[in-house]
C-alpha positions in Angstrom: -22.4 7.2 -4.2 -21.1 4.2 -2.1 -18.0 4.6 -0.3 -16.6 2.0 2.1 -13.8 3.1 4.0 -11.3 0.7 5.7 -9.2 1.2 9.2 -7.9 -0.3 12.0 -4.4 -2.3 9.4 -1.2 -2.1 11.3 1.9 -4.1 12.2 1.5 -7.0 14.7 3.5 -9.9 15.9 3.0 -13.8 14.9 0.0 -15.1 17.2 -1.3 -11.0 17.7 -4.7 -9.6 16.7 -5.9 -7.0 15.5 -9.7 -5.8 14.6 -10.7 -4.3 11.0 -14.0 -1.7 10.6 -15.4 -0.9 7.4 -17.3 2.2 7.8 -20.6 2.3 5.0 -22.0 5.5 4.3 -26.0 4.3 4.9 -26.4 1.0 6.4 -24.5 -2.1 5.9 -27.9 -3.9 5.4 -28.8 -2.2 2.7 -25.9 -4.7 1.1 -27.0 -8.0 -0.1 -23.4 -9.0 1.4 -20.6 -7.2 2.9 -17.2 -8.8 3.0 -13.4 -8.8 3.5 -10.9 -10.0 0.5 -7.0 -9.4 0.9 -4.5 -9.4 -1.8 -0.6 -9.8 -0.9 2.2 -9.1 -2.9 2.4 -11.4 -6.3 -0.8 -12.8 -5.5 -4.5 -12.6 -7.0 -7.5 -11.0 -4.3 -9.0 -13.5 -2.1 -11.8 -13.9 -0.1 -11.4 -13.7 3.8 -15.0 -12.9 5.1 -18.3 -12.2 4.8 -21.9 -11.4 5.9 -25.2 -11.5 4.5 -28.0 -8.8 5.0 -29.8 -11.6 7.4 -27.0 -11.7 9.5 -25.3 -15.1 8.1 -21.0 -15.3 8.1 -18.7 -16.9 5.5 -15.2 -17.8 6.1 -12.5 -18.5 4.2 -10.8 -22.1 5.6 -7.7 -20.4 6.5 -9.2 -18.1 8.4 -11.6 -20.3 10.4 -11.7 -20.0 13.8 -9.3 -17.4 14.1 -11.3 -14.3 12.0 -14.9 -13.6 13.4 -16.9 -10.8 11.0 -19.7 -8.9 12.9 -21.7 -5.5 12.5 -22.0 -2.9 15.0 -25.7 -1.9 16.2 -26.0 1.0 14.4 -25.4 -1.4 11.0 -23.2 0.9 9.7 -20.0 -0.9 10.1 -18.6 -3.9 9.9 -15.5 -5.5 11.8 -13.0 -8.3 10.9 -11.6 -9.3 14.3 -8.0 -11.0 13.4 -6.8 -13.3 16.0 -3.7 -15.8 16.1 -2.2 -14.0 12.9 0.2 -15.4 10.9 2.9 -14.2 8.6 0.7 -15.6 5.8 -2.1 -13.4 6.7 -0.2 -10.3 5.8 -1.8 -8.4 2.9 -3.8 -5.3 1.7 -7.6 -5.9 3.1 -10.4 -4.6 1.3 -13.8 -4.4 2.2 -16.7 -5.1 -0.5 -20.0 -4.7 -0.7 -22.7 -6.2 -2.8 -25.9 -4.5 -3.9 -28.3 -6.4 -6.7 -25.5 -6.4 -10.0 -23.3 -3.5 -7.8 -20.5 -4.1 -6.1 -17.9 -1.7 -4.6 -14.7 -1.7 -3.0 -13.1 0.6 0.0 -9.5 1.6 -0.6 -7.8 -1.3 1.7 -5.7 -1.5 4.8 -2.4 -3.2 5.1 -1.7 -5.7 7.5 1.7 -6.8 8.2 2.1 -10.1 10.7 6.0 -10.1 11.8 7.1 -13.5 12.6 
């Protein structure tokens, strides 16, 4: 059984940061693609972030040179680093993995950007 767990969500100030982890139980390059989506209130789940088994990131463009994905050496965690958040940014961030026709979902973090 897969389970992705999220941490790291909190309350920041306009222009703050803060860093995400997704903790996989085995490693994250077992994954085809691990990623970030975030869903606020009203809205549908979009995609923030991602990156491929090979090591290749995705961004959303409103993210772009603010959010910076990596994995940790022991591969079995990923990290959203969030800097120069915005109010807009605030939402419920899930990571997701990707495994052949799989795909699973932690339980999501809530990040809150005060203006």
């Amino acid at each position: 059984q897969v389970q992705l767990v999220e941490s790291g969500g909190g309350l920041v100030q306009a222009g703050g940061s803060l860093r995400l982890s997704c903790a996989a139980s085995g490693s994250t390059r077992s994954f085809n693609v691990i990623g970030w989506y975030r869903q606020a209130p009203g809205k549908q789940r979009e995609f923030v972030a991602a990156i491929s088994s090979g090591g290749s990131t995705d961004y959303a463009n409103s993210v772009k040179g603010r959010f910076t994905m990596s994995r940790d050496n022991t591969e079995n965690s990923v990290y959203l680093q969030m800097d120069s958040l915005k109010p807009e940014d605030t939402a419920v961030y899930y990571c997701n993995a990707k495994r052949g026709i799989y795909a699973y979902w932690g339980q999501g973090t809530q990040v809150t950007v005060s203006s």
